[in-house]
N, C-alpha and C positions, 0 to 999 in steps of 0.2 A: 331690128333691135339687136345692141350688143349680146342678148343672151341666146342668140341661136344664132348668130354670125357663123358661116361655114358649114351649117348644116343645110344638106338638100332638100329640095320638095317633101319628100318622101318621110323624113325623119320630123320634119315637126308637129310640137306638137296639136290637137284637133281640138280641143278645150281648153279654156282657161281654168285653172287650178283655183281652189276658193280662196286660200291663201293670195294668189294674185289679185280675185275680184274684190276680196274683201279691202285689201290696200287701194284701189281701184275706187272704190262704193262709199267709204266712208267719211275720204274728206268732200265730196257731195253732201253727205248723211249733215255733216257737220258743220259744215259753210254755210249749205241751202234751210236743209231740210229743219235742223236743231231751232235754227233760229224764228222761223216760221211757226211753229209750235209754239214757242217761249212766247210770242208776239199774239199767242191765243188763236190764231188761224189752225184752221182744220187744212189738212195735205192730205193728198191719196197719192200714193204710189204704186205705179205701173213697174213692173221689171221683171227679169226671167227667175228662176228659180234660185240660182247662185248668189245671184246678186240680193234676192230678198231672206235666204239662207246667212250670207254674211249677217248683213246686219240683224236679224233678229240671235243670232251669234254673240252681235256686239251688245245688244240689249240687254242680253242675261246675263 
């Protein structure tokens, strides 16, 4: 990725920031998951913490 171009092993970073997951997470959220709902179907959603931190983020 251009944003850690030139940085070593060592230096990047070991998580992604919620900030990124949530840019990451929602246009899934909104493509897939939005419309699926509207359509009256039941979704479960599997995902790690961040990712379901974003979006219940974007819910409130």
């Amino acid at each position: 990725s251009r944003r850690y171009k030139g940085l070593k092993g060592g230096e990047l970073p070991i998580c992604e920031s919620l900030k990124d997951t949530i840019a990451r997470a929602l246009p899934f959220w909104n493509e897939v998951i939005v419309p699926e709902i509207k359509a009256g179907k039941n979704v479960i959603i599997a995902a790690h913490g961040n990712s379901l931190r974003g979006i219940v983020k974007h819910l409130e």
